[in-house]
FIFI-802921 format. One record per residue (C-alpha): residue number from 1; residue in three letters; x, y, z. Coordinates in nm, 3 decimals. Layout:
N
   num   residu        px        py        pz
   NUM      ALA         X         Y         Z
...
***
This chain:
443
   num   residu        px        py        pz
     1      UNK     2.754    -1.066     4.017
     2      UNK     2.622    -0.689     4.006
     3      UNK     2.310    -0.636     4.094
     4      UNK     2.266    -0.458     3.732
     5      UNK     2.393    -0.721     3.536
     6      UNK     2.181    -0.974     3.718
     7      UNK     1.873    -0.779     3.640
     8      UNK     1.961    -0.813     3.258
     9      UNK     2.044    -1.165     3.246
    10      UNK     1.683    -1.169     3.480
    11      UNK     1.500    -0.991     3.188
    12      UNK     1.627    -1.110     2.855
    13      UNK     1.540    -1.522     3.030
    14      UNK     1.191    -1.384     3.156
    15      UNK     1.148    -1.231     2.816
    16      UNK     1.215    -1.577     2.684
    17      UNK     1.062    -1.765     2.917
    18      UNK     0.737    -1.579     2.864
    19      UNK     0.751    -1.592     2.505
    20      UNK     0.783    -1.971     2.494
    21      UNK     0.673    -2.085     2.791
    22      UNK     0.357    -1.912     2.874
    23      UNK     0.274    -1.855     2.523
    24      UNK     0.230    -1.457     2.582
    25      UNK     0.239    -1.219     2.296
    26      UNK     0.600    -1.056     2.228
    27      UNK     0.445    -0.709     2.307
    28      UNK     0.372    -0.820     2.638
    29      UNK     0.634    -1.015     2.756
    30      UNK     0.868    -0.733     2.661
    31      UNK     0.676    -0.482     2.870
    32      UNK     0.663    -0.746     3.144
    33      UNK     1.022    -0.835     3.145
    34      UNK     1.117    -0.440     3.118
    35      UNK     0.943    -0.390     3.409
    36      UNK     1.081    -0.651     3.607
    37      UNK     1.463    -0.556     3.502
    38      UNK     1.362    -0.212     3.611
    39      UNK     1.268    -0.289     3.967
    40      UNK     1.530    -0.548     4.003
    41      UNK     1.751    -0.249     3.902
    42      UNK     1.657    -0.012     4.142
    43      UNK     1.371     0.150     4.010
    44      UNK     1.107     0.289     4.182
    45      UNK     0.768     0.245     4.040
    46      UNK     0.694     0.553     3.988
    47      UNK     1.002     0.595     3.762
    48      UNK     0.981     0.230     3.600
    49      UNK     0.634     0.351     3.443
    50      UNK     0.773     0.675     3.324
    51      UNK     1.065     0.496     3.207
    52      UNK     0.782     0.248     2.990
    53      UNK     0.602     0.641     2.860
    54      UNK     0.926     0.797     2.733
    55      UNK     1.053     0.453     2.612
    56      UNK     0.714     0.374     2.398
    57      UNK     0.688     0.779     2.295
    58      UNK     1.048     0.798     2.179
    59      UNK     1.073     0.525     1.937
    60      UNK     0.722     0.511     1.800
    61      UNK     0.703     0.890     1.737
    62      UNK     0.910     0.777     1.430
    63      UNK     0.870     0.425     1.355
    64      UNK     0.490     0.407     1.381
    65      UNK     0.500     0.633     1.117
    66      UNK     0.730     0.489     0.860
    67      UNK     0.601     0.150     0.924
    68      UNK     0.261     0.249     0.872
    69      UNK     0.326     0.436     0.530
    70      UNK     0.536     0.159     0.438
    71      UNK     0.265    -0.136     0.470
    72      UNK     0.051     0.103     0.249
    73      UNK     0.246     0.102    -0.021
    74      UNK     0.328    -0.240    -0.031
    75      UNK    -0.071    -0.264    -0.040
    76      UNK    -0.101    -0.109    -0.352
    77      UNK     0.199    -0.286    -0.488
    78      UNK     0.009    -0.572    -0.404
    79      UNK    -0.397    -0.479    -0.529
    80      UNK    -0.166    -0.412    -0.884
    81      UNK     0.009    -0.729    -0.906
    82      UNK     0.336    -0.543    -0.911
    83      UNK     0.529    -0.812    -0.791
    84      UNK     0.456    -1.045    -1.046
    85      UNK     0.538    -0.794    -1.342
    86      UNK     0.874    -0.713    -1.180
    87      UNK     0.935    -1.126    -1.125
    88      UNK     0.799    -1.209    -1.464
    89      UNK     0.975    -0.959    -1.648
    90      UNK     1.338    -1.026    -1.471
    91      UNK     1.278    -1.366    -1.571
    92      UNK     1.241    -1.238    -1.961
    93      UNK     1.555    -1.030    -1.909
    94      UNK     1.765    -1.307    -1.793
    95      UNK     1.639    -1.634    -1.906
    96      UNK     1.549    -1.966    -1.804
    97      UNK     1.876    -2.048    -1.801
    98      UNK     1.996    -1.732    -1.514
    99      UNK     1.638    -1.803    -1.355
   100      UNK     1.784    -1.833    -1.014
   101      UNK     1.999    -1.509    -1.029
   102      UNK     1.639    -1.322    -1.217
   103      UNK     1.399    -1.431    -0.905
   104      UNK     1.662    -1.367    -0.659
   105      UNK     1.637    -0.981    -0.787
   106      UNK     1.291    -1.036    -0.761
   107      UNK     1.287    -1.074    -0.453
   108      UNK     1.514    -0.812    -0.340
   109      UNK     1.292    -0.559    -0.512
   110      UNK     0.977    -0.697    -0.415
   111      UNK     1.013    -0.718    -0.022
   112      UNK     1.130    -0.367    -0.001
   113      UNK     0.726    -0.247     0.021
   114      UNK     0.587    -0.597     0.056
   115      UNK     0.585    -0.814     0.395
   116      UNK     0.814    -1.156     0.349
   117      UNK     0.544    -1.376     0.366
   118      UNK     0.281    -1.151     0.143
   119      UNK     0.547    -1.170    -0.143
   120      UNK     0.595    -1.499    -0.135
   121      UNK     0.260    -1.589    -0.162
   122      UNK     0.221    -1.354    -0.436
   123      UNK     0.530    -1.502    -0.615
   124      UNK     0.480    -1.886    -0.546
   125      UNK     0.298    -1.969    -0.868
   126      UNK     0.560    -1.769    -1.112
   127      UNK     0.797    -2.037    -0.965
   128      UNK     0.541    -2.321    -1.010
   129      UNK     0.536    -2.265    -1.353
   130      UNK     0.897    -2.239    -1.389
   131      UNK     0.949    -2.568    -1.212
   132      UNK     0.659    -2.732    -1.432
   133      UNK     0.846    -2.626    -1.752
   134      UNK     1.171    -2.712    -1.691
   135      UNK     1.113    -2.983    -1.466
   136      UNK     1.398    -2.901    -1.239
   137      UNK     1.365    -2.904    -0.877
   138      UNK     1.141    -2.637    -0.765
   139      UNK     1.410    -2.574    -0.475
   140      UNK     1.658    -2.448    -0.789
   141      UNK     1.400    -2.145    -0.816
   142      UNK     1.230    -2.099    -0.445
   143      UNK     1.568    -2.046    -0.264
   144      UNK     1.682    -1.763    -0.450
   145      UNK     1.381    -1.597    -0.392
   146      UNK     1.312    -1.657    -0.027
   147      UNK     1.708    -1.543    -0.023
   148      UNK     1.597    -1.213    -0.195
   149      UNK     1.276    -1.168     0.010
   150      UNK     1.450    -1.272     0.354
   151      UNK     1.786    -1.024     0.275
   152      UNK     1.527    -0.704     0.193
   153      UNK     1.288    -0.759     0.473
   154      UNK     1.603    -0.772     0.726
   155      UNK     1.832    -0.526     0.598
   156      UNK     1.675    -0.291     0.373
   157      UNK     1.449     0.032     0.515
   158      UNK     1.141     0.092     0.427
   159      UNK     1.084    -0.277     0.610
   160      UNK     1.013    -0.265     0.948
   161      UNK     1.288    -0.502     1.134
   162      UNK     1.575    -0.251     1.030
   163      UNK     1.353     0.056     1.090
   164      UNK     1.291    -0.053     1.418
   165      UNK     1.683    -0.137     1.513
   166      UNK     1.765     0.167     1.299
   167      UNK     1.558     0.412     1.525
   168      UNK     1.636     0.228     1.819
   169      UNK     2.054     0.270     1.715
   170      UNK     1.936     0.639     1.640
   171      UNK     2.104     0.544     1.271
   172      UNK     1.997     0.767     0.968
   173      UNK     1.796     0.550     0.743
   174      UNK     1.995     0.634     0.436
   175      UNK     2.330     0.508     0.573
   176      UNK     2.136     0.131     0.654
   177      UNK     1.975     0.160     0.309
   178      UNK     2.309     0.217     0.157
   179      UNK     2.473    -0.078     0.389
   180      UNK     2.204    -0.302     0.329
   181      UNK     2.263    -0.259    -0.055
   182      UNK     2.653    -0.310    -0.008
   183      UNK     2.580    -0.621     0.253
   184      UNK     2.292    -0.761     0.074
   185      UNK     2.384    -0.833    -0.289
   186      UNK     2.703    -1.066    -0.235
   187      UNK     2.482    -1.248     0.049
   188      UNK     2.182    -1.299    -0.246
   189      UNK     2.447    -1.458    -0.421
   190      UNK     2.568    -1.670    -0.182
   191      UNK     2.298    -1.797     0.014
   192      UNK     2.027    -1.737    -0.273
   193      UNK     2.197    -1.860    -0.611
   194      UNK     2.513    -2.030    -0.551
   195      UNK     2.342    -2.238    -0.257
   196      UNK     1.977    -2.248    -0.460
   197      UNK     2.173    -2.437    -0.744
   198      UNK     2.334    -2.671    -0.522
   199      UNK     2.025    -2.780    -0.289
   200      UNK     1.818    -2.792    -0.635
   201      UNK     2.061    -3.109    -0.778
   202      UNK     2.049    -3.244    -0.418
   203      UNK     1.647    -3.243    -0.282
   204      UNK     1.403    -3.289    -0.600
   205      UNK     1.058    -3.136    -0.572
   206      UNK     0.812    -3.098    -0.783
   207      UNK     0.542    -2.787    -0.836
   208      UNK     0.162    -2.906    -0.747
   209      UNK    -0.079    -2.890    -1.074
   210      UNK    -0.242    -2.574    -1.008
   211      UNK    -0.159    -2.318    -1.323
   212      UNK    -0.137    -1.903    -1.344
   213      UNK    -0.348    -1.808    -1.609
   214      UNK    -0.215    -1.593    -1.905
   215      UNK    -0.482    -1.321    -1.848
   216      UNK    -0.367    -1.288    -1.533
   217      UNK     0.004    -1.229    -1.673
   218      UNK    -0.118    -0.995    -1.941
   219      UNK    -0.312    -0.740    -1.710
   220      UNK    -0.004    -0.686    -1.475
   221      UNK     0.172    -0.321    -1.484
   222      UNK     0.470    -0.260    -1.622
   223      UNK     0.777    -0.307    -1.493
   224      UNK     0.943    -0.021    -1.542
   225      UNK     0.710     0.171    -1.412
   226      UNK     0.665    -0.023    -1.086
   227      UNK     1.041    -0.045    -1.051
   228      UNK     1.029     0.380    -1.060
   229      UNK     0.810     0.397    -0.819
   230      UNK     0.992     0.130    -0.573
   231      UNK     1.307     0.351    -0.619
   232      UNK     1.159     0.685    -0.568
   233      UNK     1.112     0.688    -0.207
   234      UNK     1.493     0.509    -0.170
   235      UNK     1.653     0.781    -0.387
   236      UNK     1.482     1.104    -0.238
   237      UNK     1.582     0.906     0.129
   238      UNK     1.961     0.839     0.030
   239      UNK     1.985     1.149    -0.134
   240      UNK     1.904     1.374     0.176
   241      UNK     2.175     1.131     0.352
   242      UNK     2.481     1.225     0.105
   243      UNK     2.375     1.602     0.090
   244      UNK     2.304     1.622     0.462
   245      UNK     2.622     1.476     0.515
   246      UNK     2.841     1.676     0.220
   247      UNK     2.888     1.438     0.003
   248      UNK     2.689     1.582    -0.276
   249      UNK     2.858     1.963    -0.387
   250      UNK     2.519     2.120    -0.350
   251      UNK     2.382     2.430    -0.215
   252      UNK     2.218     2.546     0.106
   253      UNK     1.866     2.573    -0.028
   254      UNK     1.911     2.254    -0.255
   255      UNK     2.049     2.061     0.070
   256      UNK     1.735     2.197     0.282
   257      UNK     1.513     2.081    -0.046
   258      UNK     1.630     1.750     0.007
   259      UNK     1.644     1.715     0.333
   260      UNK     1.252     1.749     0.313
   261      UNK     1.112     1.595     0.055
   262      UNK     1.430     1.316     0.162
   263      UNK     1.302     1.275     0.501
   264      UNK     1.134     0.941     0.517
   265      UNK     0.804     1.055     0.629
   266      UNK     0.778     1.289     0.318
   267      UNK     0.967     1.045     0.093
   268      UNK     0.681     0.793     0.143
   269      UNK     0.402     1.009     0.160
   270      UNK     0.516     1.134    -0.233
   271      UNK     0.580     0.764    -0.329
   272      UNK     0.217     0.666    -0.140
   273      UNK     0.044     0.923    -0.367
   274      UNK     0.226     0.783    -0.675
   275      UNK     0.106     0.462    -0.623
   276      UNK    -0.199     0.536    -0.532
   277      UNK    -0.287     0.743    -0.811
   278      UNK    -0.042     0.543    -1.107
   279      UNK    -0.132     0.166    -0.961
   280      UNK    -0.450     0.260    -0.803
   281      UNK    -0.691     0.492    -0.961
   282      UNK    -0.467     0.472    -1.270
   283      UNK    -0.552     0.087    -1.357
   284      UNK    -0.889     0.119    -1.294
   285      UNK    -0.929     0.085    -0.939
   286      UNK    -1.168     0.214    -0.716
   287      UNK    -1.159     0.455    -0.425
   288      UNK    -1.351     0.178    -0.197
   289      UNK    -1.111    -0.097    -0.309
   290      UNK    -0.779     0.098    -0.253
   291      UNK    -0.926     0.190     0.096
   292      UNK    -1.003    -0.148     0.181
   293      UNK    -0.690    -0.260     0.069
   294      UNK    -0.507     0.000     0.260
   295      UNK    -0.661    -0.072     0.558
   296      UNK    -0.615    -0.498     0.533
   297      UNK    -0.235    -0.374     0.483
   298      UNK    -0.226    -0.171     0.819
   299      UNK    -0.335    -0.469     1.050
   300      UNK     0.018    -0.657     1.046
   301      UNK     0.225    -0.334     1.062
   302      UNK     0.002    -0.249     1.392
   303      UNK     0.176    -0.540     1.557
   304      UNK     0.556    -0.475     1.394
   305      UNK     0.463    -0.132     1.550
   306      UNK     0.347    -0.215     1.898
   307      UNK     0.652    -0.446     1.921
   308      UNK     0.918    -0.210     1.854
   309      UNK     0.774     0.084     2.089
   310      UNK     0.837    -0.223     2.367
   311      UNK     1.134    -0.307     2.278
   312      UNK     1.194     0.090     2.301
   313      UNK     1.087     0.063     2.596
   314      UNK     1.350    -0.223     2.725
   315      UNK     1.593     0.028     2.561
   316      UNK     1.517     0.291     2.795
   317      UNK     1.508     0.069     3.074
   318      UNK     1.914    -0.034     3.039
   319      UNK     1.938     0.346     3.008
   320      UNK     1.802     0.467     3.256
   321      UNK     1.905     0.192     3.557
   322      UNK     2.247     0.226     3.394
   323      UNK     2.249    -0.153     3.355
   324      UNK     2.340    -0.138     2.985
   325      UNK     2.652     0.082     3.078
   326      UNK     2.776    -0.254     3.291
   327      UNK     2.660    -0.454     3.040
   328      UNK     2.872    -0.275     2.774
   329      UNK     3.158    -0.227     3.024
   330      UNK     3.126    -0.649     3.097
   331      UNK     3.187    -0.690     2.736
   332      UNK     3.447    -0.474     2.644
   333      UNK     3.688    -0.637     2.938
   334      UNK     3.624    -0.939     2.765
   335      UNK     3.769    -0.788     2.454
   336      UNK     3.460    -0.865     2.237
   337      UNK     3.398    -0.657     1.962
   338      UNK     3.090    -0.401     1.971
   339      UNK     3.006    -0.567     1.603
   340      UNK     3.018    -0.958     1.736
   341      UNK     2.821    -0.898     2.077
   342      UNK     2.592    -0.699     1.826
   343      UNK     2.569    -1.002     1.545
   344      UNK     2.554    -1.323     1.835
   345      UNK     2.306    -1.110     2.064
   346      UNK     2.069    -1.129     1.813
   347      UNK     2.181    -1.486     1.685
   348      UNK     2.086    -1.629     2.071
   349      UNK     1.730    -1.468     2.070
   350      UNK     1.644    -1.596     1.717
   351      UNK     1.758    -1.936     1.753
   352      UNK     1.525    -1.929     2.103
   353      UNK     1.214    -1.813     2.027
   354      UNK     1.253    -1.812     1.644
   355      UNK     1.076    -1.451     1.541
   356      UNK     1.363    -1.258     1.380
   357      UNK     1.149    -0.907     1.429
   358      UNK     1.166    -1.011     1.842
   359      UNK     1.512    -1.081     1.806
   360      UNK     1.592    -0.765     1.601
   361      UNK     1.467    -0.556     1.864
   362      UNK     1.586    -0.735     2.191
   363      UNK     1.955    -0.741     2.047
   364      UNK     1.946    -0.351     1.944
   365      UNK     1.837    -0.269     2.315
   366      UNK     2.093    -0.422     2.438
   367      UNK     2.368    -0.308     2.170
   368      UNK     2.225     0.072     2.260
   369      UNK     2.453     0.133     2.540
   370      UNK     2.778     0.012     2.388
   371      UNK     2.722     0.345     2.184
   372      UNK     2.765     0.528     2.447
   373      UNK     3.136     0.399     2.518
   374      UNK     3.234     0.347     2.170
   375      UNK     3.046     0.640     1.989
   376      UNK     2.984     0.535     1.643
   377      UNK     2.869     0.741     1.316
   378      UNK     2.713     0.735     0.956
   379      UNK     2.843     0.365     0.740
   380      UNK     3.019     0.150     1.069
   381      UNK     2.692     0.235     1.312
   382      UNK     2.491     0.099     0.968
   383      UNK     2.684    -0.197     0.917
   384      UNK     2.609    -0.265     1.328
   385      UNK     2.285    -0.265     1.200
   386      UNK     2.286    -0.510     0.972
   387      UNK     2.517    -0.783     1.160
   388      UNK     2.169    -0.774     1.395
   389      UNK     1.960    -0.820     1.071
   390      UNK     2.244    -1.134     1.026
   391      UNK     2.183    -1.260     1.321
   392      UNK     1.822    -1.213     1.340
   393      UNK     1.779    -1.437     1.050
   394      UNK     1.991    -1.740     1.105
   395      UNK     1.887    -2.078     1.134
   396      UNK     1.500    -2.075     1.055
   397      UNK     1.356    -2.368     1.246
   398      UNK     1.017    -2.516     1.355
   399      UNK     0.969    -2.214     1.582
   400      UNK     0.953    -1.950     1.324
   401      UNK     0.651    -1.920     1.128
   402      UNK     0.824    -1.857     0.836
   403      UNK     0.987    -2.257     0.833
   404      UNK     0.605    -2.367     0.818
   405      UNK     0.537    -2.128     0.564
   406      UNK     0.763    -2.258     0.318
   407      UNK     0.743    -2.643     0.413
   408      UNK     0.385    -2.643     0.311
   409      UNK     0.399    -2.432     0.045
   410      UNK     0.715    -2.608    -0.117
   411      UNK     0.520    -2.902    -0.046
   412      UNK     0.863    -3.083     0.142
   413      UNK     0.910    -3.266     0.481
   414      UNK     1.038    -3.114     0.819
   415      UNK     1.376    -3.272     0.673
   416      UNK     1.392    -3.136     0.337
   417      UNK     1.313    -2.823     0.466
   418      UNK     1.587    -2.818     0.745
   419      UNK     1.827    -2.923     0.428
   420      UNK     1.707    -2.608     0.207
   421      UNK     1.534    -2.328     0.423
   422      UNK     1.713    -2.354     0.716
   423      UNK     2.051    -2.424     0.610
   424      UNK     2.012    -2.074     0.395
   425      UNK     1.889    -1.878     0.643
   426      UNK     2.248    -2.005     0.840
   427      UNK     2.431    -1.915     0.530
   428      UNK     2.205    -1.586     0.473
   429      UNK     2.343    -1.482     0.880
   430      UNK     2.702    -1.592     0.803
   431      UNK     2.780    -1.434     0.473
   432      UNK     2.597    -1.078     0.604
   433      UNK     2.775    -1.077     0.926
   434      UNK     3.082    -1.116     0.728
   435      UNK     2.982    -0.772     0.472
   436      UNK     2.895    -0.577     0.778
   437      UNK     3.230    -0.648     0.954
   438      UNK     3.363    -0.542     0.576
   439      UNK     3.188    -0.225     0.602
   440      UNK     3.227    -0.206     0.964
   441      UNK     3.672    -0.172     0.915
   442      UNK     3.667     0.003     0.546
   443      UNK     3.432     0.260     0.637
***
């Protein structure tokens, strides 16, 4: 076997074994396992470490930053109970009786500035009270919503698994937003309602007795006005992408308008100081609690953000030992597709050590250097994007946080939630992966 090819296969099971075995943080074991692929590779020491300095310095320069602005707006979403006045007014719009399709929106709107598990926290006792006054199974209204909280928080941009793949692919953000959107929607449907409905007649559980109190629903925002200022930073951020790209008929100094208040670090700075000011100081807040709240929001996305500058850093390592060029070489006498080694890359690390952010990252490093032989551009290097987000997610079980997550707070056994979480999260991967191969040919 070449020596390059070894050192991969070396890394990714050292990355693995790490992760699982010793118990190590991810951040860690990926700079470990970097390092060791490097020397095994040929590296010299000298050039492994500056190999780890330009790896860590080229991806974080931009994802440190959108991450970061992105966990503080989902803080202020949260400190206004935003989420609940989109969730309880979808509900209103649609009706008991199109409950599952309403909090399936939800939660596609929700998780764009809010962490998975934050919104579903947040959300848990609107479906309570739904499942206490219908007496349906509470599984008829939690799937859709974990389906609409789990599609955003893989696919869609400003959430920090597909900004870090997305930086990593070198991808504009606007073309995954737009592909997310396109891959997203049918896959709610699928895995969220049409499966939600299903699993509800089949598992039966009930809501525990605590209640949400109607003051609490009558001091929430409004929803239009917290669904403007979701959208704001997506619009300016897609709109820079068609104009950069000449797909809006607009002028030079219109195009260069765009293109910076539609950069993402502008974008979110403008919807930040909406936020702040509307949700914030606008509802009565004060400038102590929006600071502490901003700065309780920061301490996940410093982890999301460590991890992704390492698995930049694995990136750079395949790049510069030239062992992803063998890699991608390997694969394409095999005749596999640039999309499937993309979709099952990812598939392997999730199933394995179960964090779909790890997985995320590993799978883009090593889909980087297929770019190089099959050079790829605006919607198909997008929809590459999200078969990793497909793959990332599939088959939640008891070594992903988020199966415990739900298990207690669905109140259901390790087997009911195998039947209902985990079986979406396959059908989630499945039905995505088949969109972004969609978008992948059309496009």
């Amino acid at each position: 076997m070449n020596i390059l090819l070894l050192a991969v296969i070396i890394g990714v099971g050292l990355l693995l074994f790490l992760i699982l075995k010793v118990k190590l943080p991810a951040f860690i074991s990926l700079l470990i396992a970097s390092i060791v692929a490097g020397l095994i590779s040929g590296l010299s020491g000298a050039e492994v470490i500056l190999t780890i300095k330009n790896g860590m310095g080229g991806t974080l320069g931009f994802v440190a930053t959108v991450v970061g602005l992105g966990a503080l707006f989902g803080g202020i979403l949260e400190l206004s109970g935003g989420a609940k006045a989109i969730a309880q007014q979808l509900l209103k719009s649609f009706g008991t009786k199109n409950s599952g399709a309403a909090l399936g929106l939800a939660g596609f709107l929700v998780a764009i500035p809010v962490f998975f598990d934050v919104a579903f926290i947040i959300l848990i006792p609107v479906i309570y009270a739904l499942q206490r006054r219908t007496k349906k199974s509470l599984l008829h209204y939690a799937i859709p919503l974990l389906a609409g909280l789990a599609i955003t928080h893989s696919f869609i941009p400003p959430t920090p698994g597909p900004i870090a793949v997305a930086e990593i692919l070198e991808v504009n953000l606007g073309w995954v937003m737009l592909a997310g959107v396109l891959a997203g929607i049918p896959t709610m449907i699928i895995s969220g309602i049409i499966f939600g409905k299903y699993i509800g007649h089949k598992i039966f559980v009930s809501a525990p007795q605590e209640e949400v109190t109607e003051d609490e629903l009558h001091t929430l925002p409004s929803f239009l006005t917290i669904f403007c200022i979701i959208l704001l930073p997506i619009l300016l951020i897609i709109l820079n992408t068609l104009s950069s790209e000449d797909f809006l008929p607009v002028g030079a100094g219109v195009k260069a308008a765009l293109g910076f208040i539609g950069h993402p670090f502008v974008a979110l700075i403008i919807a930040n100081l909406v936020a702040w000011f509307v949700l914030g100081k606008g509802r009565g807040h004060s400038s102590e609690e929006l600071l502490k709240v901003s700065s309780k929001s920061l301490q996940p996305a410093g982890i999301i953000i460590l991890l992704t500058g390492a698995g930049g850093v694995f990136k750079q390592v395949l790049v510069d030992t030239g062992a992803g060029a063998e890699m991608a070489n390997a694969m394409a006498n095999l005749g596999m597709p640039l999309i499937l080694f993309a979709f099952l890359a990812a598939c392997v690390v999730r199933v394995i050590q179960g964090s779909a952010t790890v997985a995320m990252i590993t799978a883009a490093g090593l889909v980087y250097p297929f770019l190089e032989a099959t050079p790829l551009e605006g919607m198909q290097l997008a929809a590459v994007v999200i078969a990793i987000a497909s793959g990332a997610s599939i088959f939640s079980h008891v070594n992903d946080s988020g199966f415990w997550l739900v298990k207690e707070y669905l109140g259901m056994t390790e087997k009911q939630t195998f039947r209902s979480w985990t079986v979406m999260t396959g059908i989630l991967a499945l039905t995505g992966f088949t969109c972004s191969v969609l978008i992948y040919g059309l496009l």
